[in-house]
N, C-alpha and C positions, 0 to 999 in steps of 0.2 A: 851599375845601377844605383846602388847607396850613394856614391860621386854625386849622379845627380840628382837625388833624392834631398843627399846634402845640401847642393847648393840651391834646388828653389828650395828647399825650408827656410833656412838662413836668408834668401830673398824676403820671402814674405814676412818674414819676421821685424827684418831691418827696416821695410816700408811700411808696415802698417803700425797704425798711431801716428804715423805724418804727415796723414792723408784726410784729413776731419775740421772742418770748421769748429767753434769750440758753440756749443748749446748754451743760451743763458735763460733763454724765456722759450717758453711752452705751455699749451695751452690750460695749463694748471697753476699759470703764474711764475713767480722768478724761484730760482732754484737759491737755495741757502748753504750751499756748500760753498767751502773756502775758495776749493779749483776747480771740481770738475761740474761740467751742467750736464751732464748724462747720466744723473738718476739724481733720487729724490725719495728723502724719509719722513713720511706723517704719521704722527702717532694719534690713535684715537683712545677711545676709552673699552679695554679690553682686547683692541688689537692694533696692527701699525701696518701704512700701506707703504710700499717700496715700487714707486715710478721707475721704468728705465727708457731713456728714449735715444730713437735714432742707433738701433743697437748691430749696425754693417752696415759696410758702405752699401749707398743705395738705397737705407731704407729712410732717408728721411721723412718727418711727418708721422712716422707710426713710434707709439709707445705702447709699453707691457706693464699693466698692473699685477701685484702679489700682496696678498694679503693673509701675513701672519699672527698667528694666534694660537692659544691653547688649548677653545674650547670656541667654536664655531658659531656658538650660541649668541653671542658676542657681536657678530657678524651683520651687517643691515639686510636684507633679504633682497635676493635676485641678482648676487656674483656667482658666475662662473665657478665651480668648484675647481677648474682646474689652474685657475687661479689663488687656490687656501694653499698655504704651507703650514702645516699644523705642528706644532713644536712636542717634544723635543725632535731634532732632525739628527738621526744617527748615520744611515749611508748614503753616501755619496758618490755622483761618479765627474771625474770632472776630463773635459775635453782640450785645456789648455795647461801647461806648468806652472802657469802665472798662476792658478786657481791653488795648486798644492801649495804654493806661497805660502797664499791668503790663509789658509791654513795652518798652515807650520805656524805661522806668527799667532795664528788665537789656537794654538795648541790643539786642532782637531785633526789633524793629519792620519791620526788613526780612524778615523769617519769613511776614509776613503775606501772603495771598493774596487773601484774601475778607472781605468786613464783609458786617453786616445793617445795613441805610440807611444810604445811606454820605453822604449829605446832611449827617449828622450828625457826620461826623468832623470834626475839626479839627486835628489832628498835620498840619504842613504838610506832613511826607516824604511822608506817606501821601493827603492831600489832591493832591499832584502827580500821582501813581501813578493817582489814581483820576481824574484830569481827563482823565488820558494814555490811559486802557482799560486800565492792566495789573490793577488788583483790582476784583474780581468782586462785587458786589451781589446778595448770594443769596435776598435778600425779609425779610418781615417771619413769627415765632410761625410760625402754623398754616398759612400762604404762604408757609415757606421753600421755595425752589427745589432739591427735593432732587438731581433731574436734575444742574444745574447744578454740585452739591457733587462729587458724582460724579465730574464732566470735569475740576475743580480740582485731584482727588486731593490732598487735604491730609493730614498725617500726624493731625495733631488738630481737632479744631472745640472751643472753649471757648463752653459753651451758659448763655444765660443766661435761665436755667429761670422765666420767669414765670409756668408751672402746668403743671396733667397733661395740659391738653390738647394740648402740644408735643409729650409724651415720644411717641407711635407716630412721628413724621416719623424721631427723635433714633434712637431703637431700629432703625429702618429703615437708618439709615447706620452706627449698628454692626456690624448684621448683615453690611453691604459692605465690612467692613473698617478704616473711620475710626472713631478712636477720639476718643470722645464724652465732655467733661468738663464735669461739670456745675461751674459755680461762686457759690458764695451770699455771694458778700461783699457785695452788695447787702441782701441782712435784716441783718446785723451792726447794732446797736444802736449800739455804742461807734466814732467814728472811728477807733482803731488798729487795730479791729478788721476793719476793712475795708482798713488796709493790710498789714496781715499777711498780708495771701490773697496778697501775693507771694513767701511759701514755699514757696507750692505750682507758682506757675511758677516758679520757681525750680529746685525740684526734677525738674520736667516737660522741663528744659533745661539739665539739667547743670550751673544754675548757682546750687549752696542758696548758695553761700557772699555768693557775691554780693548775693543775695537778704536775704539776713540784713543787711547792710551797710546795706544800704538803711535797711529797718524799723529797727533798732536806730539809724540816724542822724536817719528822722523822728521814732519815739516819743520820742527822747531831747528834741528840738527842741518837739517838742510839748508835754511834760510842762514843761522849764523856761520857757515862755512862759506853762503856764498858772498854774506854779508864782507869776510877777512878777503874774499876775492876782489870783490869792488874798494877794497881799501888800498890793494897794491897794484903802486903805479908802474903800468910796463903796458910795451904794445903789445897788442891783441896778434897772435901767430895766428897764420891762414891754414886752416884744417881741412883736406878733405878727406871722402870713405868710401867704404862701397871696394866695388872688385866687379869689373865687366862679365856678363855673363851673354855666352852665345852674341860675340858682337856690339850687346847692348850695354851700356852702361846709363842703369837708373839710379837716376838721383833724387835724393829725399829732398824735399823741396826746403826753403825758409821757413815756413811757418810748420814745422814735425818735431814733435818729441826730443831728434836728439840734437836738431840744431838749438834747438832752447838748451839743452846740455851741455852742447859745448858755448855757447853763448855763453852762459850761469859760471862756468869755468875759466873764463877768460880770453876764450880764441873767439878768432873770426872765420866762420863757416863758409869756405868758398862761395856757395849758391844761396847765401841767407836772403839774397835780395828776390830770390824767385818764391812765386806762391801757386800752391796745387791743391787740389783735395785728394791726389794720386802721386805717387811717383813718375819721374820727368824720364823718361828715357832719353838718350842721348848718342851720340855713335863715340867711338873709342876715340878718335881725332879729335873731336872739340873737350873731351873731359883731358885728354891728354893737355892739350893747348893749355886753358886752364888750371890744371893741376903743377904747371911750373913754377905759381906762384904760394903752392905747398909748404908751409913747413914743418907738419904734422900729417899721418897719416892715419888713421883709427879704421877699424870694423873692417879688419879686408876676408869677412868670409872664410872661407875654408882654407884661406892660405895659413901653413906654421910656419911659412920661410919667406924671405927676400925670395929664395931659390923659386919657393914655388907661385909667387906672382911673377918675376922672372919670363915662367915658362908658358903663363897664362894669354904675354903678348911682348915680346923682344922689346920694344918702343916705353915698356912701363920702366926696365933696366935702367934709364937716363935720365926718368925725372929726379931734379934734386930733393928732393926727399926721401929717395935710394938712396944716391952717392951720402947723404949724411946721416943715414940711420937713426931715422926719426918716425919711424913704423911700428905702429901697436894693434896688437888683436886684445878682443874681446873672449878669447878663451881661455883665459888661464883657471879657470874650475871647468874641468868639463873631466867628462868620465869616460871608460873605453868604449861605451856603446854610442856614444856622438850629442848626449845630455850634457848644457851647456848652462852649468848656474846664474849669466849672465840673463838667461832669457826668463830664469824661473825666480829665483829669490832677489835679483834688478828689481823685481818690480814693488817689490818691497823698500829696498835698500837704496832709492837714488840718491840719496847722500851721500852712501860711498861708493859710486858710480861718480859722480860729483868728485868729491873728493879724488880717487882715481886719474878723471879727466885734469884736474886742476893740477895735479901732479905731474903730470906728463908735460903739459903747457906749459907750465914757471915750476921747477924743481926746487927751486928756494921757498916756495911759499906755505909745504908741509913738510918740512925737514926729517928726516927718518921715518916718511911714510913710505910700507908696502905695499905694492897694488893686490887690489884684492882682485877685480875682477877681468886686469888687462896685465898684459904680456909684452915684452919687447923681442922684434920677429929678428932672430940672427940670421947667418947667410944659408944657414942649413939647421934644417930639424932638429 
């Protein structure tokens, strides 16, 4: 059961964000962020409003207004209360890992009250907390324990909206008070795009400035490492990823998150020429087909061995990207409970995800770099 618990998490994880058209205009006008067009910070006088739009797949067309402040008064007459987020915001519960990130990085990590699977976390402050019984485990989507949310009294829950069939749970606990924020940096296409979403806690926490600090230190970091990439001349190695499940083999399409990653890094993404707003499923023959002209292997899921993709399908043994051990996972932080830093502080850090990838591709091009967040898979665990 955990087996495969494992691998659709790590599914949906690996495909979502590569699944999203990217937002620039909305019916409030052009968005002013660097990368990402799914959400949007106006400040007015005594308070500041935070657009999100398009916040799961599926929901195109609809955005969420939030409107924070100190003192309500402030406020123009005839919003929604369940739309105010009244500062200061002390608990929290949040539904995805990426959100404790966003956290750690503006230092409020102690805010937190409650996760959704908390097996999954890997922030040690918070991994203590939750061995200890102080945060609360409030379930998984359409199983969240809304009971439970209740007795927590959280000032916010940061919801990470993987379809409509959540929002009646979500709706329910605004109705009682807690205010409900959806957050999409998960479809974000572009990786800064995805770290930008920490202007919006930021501003949820009184701390844009800070906020700002951050993003403007990683994008800067980001761009000049890829900037040294686009300087050095070598051909572009063909990458692909993934790991067939039951049969299928989905592929993250051209236009996803990590093919812009490995793009930014140097390689050439086998299927960069395909476009989806979903993952492509495939059968194991035509990826196999394909996959011969591999010379990189990245994100194979739950595999820690050669051995154990191996066993996943006899036929994967032969592609040459086996015979020349050129196979890298994505978990070299992960903890004994199956919490995989990759998927929580990534989202913070795609510079040295980046960096990482770049390394793997042309080994000369950061010399005496350690991978921080990937692994090279030997023939046994």
């Amino acid at each position: 059961m955990w087996y495969f618990k494992a691998c659709v998490l790590i599914l949906f994880l690996f495909f979502t964000g590569c699944n999203s058209k990217r937002v620039r205009e909305n019916n409030n006008g052009i968005i002013n962020n660097k990368y990402s067009g799914r959400f949007s910070i106006t400040p007015f006088d005594g308070y500041s409003r935070i657009s999100v739009y398009d916040p799961w797949q599926g929901a195109e067309g609809r955005h969420f207004d939030y409107y924070v402040c100190h003192d309500s008064t402030a406020l123009p007459a005839g919003i929604d209360k369940s739309s105010i987020i009244m500062l200061p915001v002390e608990r929290i519960v949040c539904t995805s890992t990426t959100h404790i990130a966003m956290l750690e990085a503006l230092d409020a990590v102690d805010m937190v009250v409650g996760v959704s699977g908390s097996d999954y976390v890997y922030n040690l402050d918070l991994r203590e907390r939750i061995d200890n019984g102080d945060i609360y485990d409030i379930g998984y989507e359409i199983g969240y324990d809304t009971e439970l949310i209740y007795s927590i009294d959280p000032d916010i829950i940061f919801v990470y909206g993987v379809g409509s069939e959540s929002v009646p749970a979500f709706n329910r606990l605004s109705e009682k008070g807690i205010s409900v924020i959806y957050i999409a940096d998960y479809l974000e296409e572009h990786p800064l795009a995805r770290t930008e979403w920490i202007k919006v806690y930021g501003e949820l926490l009184g701390r844009s400035d800070m906020a700002a600090e951050v993003f403007d230190t990683v994008s800067a970091e980001y761009n000049l490492i890829q900037k040294k990439i686009d300087s050095y001349s070598a051909d572009r190695p063909g990458v692909m990823l993934g790991l067939p499940f039951k049969d299928k083999w989905f592929i993250s399409p051209g236009n996803s998150y990590i093919s812009k990653l490995i793009h930014d890094a140097g390689g050439e993404y086998l299927w960069s020429e395909t476009k989806s707003n979903t993952s492509i499923p495939m059968s194991l023959e035509a990826v196999v087909s394909m996959a011969a002209a591999a010379d990189i292997w990245l994100n194979t899921g739950i595999a820690a061995s050669i051995r154990d993709i191996e066993l996943v399908d006899h036929r994967l043994a032969n592609l040459p990207v086996i015979t020349q051990s050129s196979v890298y996972n994505n978990n070299n932080r992960l903890n004994k409970y199956g919490g995989n830093d990759y998927w929580e502080s990534g989202t913070v850090n795609p510079h040295l995800i980046l960096k990482d990838i770049a390394s793997i591709i042309n080994p000369d091009l950061f010399p005496g770099h350690e991978l921080i967040y990937y692994t090279k898979l030997k023939d046994t665990p």
